[in-house]
PDB file of N, CA, C and O in Angstrom, chain B, residues numbered from 101:
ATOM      1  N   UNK B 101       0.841  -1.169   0.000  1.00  0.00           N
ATOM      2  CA  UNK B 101       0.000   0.000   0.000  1.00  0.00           C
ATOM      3  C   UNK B 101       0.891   1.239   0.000  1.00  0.00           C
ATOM      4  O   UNK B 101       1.845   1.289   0.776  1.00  0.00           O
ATOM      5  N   UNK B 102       0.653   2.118  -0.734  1.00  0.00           N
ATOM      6  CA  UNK B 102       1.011   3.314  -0.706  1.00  0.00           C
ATOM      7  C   UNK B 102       0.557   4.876  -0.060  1.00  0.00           C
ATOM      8  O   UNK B 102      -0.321   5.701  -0.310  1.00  0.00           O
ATOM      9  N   UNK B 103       1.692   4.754   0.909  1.00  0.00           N
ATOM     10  CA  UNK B 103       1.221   5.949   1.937  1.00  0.00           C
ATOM     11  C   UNK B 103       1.671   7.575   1.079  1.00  0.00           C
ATOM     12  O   UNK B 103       2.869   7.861   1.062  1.00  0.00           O
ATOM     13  N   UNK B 104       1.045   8.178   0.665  1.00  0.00           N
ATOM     14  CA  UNK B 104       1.792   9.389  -0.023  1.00  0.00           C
ATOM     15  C   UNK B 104       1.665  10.982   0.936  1.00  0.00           C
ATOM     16  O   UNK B 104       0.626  11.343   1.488  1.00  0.00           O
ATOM     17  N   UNK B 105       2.328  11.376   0.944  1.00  0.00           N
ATOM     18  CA  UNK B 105       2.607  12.624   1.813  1.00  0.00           C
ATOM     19  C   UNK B 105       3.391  13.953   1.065  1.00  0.00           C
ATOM     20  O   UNK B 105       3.618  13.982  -0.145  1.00  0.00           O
ATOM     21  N   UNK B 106       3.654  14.732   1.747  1.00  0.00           N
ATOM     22  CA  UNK B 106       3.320  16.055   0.790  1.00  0.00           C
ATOM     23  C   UNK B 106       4.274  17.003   1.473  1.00  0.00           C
ATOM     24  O   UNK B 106       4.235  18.190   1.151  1.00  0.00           O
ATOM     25  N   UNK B 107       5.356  16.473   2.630  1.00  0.00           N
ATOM     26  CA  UNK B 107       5.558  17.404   3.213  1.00  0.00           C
ATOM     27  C   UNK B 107       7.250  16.298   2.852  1.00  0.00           C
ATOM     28  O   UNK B 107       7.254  15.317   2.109  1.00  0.00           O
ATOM     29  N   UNK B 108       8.260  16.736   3.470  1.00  0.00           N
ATOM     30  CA  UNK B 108       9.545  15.964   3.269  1.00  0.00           C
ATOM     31  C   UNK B 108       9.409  14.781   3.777  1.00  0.00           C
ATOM     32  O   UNK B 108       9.712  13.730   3.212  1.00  0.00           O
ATOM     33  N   UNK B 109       8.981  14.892   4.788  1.00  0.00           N
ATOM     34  CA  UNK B 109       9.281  13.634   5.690  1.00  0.00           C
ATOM     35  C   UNK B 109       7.877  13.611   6.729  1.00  0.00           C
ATOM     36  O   UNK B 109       7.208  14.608   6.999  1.00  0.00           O
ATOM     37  N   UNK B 110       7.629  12.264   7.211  1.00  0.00           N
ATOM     38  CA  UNK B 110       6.508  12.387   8.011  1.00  0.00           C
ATOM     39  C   UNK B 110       7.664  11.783   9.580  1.00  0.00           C
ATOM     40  O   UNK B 110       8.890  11.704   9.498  1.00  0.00           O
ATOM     41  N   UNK B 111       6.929  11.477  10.728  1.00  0.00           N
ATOM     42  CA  UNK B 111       7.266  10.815  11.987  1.00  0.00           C
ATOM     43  C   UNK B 111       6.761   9.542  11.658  1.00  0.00           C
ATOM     44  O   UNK B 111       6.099   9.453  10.624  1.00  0.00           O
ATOM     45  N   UNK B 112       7.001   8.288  12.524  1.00  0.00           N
ATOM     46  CA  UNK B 112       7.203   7.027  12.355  1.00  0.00           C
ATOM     47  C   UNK B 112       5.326   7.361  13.266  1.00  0.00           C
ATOM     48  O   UNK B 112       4.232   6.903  12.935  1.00  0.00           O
ATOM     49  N   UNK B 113       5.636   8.177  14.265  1.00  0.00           N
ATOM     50  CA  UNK B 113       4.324   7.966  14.809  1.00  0.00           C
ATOM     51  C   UNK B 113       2.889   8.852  14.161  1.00  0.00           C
ATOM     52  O   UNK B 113       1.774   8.510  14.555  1.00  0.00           O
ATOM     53  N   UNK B 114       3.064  10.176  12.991  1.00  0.00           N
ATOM     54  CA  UNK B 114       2.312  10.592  12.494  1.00  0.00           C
ATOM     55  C   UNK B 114       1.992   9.464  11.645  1.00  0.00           C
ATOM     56  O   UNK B 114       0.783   9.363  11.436  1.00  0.00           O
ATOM     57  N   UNK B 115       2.596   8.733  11.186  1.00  0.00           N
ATOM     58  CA  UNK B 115       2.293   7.176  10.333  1.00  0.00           C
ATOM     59  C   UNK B 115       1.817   6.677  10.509  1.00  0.00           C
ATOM     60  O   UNK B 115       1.137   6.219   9.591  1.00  0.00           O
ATOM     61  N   UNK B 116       1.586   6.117  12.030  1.00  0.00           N
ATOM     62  CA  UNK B 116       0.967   5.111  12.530  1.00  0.00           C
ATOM     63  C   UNK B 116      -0.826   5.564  12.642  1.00  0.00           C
ATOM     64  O   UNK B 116      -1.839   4.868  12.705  1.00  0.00           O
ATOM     65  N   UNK B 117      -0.618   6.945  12.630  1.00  0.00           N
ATOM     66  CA  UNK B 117      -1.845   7.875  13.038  1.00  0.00           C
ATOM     67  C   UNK B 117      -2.446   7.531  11.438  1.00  0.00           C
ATOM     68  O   UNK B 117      -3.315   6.668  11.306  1.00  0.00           O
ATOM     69  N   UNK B 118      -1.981   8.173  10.419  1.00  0.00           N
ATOM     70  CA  UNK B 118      -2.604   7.793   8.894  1.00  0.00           C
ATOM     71  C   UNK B 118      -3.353   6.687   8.668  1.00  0.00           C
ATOM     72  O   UNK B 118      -4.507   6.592   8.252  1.00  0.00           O
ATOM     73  N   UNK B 119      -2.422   5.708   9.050  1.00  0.00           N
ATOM     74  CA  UNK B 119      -2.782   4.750   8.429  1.00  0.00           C
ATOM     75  C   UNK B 119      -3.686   3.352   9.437  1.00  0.00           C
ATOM     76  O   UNK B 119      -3.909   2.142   9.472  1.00  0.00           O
ATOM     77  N   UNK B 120      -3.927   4.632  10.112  1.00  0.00           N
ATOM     78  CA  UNK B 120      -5.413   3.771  11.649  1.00  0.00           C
ATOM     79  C   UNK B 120      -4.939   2.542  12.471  1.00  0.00           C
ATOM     80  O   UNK B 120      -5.628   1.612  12.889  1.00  0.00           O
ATOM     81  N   UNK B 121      -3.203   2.815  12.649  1.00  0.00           N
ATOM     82  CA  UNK B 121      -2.992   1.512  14.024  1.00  0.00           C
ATOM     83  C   UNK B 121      -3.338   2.433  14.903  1.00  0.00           C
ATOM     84  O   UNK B 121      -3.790   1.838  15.881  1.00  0.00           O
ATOM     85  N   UNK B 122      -3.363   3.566  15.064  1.00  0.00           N
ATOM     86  CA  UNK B 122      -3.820   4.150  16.442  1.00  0.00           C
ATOM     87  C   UNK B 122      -4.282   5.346  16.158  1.00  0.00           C
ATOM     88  O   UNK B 122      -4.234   6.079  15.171  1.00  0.00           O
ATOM     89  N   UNK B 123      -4.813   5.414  17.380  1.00  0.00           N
ATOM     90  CA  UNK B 123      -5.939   6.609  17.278  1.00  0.00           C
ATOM     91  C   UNK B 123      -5.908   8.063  17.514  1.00  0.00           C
ATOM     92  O   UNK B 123      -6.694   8.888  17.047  1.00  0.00           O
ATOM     93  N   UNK B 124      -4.609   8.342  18.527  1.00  0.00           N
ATOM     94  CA  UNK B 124      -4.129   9.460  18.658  1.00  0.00           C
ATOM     95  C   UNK B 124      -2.956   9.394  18.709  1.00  0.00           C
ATOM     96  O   UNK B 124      -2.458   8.284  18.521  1.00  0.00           O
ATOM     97  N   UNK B 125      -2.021  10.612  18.997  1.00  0.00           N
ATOM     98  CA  UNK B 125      -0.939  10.658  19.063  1.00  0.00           C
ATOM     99  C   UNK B 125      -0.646  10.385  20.189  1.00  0.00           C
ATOM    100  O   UNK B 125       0.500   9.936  20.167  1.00  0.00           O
ATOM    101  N   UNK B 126      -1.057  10.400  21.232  1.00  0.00           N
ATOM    102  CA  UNK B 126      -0.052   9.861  22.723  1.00  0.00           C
ATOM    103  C   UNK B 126       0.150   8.534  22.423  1.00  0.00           C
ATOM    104  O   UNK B 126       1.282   8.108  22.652  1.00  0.00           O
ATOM    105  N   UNK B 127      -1.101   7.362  21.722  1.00  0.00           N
ATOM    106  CA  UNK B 127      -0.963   5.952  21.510  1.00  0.00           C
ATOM    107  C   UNK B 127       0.522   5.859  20.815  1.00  0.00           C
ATOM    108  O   UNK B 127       0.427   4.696  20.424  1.00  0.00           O
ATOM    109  N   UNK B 128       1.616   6.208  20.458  1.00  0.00           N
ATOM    110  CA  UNK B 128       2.847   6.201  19.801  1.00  0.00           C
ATOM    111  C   UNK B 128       3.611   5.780  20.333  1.00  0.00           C
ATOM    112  O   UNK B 128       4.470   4.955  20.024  1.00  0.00           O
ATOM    113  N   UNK B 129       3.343   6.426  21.432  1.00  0.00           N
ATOM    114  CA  UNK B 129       4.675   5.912  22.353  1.00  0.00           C
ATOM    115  C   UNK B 129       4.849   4.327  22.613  1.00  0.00           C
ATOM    116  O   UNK B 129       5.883   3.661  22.561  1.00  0.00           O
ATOM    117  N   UNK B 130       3.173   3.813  22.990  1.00  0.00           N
ATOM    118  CA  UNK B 130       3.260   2.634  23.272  1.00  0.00           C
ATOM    119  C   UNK B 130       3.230   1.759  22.080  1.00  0.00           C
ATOM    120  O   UNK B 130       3.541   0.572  22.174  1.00  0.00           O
ATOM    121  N   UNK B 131       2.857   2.313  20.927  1.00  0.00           N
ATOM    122  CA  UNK B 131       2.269   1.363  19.976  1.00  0.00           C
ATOM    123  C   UNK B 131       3.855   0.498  19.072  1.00  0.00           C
ATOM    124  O   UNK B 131       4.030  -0.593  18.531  1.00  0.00           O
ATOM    125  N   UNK B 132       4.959   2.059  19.403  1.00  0.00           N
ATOM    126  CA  UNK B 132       6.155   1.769  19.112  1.00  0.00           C
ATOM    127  C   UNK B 132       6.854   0.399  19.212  1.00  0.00           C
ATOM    128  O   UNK B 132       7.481  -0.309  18.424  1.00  0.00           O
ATOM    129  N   UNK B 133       6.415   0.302  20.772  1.00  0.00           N
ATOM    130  CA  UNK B 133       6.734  -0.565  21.334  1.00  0.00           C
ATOM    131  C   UNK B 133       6.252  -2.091  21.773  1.00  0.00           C
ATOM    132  O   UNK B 133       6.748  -2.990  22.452  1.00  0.00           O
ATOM    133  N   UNK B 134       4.989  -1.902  21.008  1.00  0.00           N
ATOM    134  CA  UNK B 134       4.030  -3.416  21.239  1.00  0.00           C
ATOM    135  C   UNK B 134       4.118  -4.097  19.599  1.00  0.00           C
ATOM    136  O   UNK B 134       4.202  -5.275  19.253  1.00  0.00           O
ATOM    137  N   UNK B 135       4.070  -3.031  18.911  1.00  0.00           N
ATOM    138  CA  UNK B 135       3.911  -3.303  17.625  1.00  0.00           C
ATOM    139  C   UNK B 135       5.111  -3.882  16.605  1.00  0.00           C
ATOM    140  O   UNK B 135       5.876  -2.936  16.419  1.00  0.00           O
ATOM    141  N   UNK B 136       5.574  -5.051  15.878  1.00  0.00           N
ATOM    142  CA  UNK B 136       6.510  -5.309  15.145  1.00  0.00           C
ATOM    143  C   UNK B 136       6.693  -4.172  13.864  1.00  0.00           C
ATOM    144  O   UNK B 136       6.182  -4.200  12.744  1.00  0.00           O
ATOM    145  N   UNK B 137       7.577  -3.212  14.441  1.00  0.00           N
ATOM    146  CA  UNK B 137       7.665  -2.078  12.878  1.00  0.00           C
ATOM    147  C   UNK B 137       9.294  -2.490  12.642  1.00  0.00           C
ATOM    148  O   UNK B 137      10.168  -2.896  13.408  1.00  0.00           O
ATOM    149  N   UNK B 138       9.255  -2.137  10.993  1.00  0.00           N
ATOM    150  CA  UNK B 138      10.401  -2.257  10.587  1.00  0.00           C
ATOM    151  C   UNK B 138      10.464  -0.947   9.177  1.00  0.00           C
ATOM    152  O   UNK B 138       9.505  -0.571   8.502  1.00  0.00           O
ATOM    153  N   UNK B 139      11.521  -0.610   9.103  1.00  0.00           N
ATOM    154  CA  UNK B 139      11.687   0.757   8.193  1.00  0.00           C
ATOM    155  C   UNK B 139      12.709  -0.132   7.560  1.00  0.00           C
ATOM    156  O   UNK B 139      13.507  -0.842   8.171  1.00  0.00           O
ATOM    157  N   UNK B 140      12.586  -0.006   6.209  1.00  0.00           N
ATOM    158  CA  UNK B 140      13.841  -0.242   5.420  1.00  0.00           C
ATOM    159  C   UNK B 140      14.808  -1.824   6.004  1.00  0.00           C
ATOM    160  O   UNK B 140      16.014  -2.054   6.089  1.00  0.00           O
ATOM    161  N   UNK B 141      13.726  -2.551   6.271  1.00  0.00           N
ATOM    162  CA  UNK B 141      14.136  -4.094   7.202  1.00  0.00           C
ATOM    163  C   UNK B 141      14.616  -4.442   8.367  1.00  0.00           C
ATOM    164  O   UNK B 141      14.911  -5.522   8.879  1.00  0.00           O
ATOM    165  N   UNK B 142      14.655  -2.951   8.824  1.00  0.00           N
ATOM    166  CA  UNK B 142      15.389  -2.507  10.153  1.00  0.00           C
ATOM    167  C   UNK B 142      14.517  -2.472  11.181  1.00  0.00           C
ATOM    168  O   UNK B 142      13.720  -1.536  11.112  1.00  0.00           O
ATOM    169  N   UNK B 143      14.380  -3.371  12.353  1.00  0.00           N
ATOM    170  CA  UNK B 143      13.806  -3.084  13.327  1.00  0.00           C
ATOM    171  C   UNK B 143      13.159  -1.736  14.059  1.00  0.00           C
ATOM    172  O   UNK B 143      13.744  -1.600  15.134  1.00  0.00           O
ATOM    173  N   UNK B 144      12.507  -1.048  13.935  1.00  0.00           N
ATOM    174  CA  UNK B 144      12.273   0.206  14.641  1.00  0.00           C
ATOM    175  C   UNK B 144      11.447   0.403  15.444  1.00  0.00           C
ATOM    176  O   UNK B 144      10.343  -0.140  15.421  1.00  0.00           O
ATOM    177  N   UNK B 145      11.988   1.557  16.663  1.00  0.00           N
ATOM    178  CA  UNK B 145      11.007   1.541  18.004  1.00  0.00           C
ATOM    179  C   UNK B 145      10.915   3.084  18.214  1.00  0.00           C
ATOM    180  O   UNK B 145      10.532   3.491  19.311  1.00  0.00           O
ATOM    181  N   UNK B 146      11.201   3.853  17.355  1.00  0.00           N
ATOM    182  CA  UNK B 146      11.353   5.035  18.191  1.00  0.00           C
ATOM    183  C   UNK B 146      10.443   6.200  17.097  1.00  0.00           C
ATOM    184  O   UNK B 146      10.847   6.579  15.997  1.00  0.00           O
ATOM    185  N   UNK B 147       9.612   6.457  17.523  1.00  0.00           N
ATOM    186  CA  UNK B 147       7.877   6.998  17.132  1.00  0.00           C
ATOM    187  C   UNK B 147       8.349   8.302  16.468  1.00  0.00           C
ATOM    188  O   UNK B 147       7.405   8.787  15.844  1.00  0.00           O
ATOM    189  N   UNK B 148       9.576   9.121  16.364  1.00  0.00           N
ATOM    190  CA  UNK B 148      10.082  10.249  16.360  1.00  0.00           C
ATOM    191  C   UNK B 148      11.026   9.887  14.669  1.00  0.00           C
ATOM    192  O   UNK B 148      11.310  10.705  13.794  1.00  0.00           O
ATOM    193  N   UNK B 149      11.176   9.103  14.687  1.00  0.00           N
ATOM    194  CA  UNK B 149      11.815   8.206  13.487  1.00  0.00           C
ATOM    195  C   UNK B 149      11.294   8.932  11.669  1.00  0.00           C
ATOM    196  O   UNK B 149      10.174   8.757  11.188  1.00  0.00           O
ATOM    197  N   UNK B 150      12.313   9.628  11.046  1.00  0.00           N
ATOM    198  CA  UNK B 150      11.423   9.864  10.025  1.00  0.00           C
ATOM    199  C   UNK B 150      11.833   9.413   8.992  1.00  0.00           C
ATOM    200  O   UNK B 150      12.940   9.167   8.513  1.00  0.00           O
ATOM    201  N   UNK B 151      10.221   9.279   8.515  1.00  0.00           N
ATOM    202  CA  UNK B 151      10.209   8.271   7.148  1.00  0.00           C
ATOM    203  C   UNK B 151      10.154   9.636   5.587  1.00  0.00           C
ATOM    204  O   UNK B 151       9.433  10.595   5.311  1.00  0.00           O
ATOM    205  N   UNK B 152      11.019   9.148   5.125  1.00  0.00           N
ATOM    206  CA  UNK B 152      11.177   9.260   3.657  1.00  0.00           C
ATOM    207  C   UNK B 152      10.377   8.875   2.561  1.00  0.00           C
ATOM    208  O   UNK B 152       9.997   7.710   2.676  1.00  0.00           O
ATOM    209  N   UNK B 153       9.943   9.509   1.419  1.00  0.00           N
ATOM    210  CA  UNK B 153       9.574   9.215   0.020  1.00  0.00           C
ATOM    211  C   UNK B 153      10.406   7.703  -0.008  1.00  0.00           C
ATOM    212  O   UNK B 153      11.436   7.641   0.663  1.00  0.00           O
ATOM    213  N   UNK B 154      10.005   6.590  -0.712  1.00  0.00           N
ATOM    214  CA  UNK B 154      10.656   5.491  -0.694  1.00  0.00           C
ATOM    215  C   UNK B 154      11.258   4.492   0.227  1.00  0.00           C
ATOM    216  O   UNK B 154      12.001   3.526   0.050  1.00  0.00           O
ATOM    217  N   UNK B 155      10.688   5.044   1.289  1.00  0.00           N
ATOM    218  CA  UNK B 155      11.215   3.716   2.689  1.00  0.00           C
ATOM    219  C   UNK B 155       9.707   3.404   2.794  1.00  0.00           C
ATOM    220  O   UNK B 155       8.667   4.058   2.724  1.00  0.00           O
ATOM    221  N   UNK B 156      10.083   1.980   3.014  1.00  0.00           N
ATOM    222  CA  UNK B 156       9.414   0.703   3.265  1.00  0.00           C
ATOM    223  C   UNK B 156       9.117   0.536   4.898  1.00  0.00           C
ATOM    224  O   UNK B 156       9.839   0.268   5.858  1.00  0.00           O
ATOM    225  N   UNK B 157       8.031   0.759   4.774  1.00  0.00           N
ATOM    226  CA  UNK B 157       7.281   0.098   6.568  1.00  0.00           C
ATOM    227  C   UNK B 157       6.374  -0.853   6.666  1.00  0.00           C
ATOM    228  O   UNK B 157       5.333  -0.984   6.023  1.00  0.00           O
ATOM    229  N   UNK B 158       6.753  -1.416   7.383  1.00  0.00           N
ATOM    230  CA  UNK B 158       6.142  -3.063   7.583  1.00  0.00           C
ATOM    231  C   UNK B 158       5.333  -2.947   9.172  1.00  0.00           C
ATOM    232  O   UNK B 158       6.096  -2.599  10.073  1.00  0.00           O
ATOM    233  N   UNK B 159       4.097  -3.165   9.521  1.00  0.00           N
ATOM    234  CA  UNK B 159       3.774  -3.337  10.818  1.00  0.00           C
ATOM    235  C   UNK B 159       3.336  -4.056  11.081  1.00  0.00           C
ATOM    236  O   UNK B 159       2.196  -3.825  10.680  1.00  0.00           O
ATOM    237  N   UNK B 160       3.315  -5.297  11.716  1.00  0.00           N
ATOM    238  CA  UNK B 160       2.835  -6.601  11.367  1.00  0.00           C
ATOM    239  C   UNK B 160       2.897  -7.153  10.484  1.00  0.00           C
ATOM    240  O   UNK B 160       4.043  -7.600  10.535  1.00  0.00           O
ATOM    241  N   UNK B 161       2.412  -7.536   9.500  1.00  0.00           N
ATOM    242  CA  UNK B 161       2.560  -8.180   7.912  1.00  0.00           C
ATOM    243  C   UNK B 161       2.062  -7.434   6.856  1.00  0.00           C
ATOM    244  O   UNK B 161       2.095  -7.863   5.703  1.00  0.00           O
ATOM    245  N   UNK B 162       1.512  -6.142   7.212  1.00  0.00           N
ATOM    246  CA  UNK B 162       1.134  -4.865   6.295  1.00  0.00           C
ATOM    247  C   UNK B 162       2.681  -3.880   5.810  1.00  0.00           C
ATOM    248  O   UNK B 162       3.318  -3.051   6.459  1.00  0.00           O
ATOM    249  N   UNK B 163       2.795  -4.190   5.009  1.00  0.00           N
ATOM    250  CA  UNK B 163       3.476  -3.114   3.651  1.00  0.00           C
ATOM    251  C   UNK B 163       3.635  -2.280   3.388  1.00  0.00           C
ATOM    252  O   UNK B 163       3.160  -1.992   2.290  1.00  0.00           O
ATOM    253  N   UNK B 164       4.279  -1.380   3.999  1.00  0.00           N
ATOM    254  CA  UNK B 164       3.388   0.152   3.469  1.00  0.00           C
ATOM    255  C   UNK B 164       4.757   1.327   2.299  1.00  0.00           C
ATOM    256  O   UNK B 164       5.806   1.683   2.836  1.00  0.00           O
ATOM    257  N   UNK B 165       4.500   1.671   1.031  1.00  0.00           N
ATOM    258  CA  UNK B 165       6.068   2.421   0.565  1.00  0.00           C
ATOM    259  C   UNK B 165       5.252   4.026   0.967  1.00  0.00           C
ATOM    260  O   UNK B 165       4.056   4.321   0.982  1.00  0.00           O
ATOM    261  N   UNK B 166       6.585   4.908   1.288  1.00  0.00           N
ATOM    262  CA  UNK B 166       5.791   6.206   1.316  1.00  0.00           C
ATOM    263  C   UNK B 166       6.495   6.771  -0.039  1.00  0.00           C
ATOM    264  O   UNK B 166       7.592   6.485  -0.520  1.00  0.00           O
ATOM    265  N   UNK B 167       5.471   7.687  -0.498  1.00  0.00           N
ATOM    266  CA  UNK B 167       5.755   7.965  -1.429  1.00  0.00           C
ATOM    267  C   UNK B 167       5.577   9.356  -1.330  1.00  0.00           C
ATOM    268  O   UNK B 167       5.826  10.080  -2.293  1.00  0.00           O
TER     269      UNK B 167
END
């Protein structure tokens, strides 16, 4: 699935907000941390994390390229 955004870069946790694992932004902190995310195949935990045009996020077995 393709997440597209408009600004340089989004947060790992404005991401999570888009694309409805959670519901607000305080949920980030924890969701970081319950949730299997990976950026670019890389394990990631830290909600502050920014994603790029062309990195790959995985959260559970969902796909996501930002574009």
């Amino acid at each position: 699935m393709e997440i597209k955004i408009t600004t340089e870069y989004i947060t790992l946790g404005q991401f999570l907000k888009i694309t409805d694992w959670i519901s607000t932004g305080g949920e980030a902190k924890f969701a970081v941390k319950m949730l299997p995310i990976t950026v670019n195949g890389e394990a990631e935990n830290r909600r502050g994390r920014k994603l790029y045009p062309h990195d790959i996020v995985t959260v559970k077995d969902h796909r996501y390229e930002v574009k």
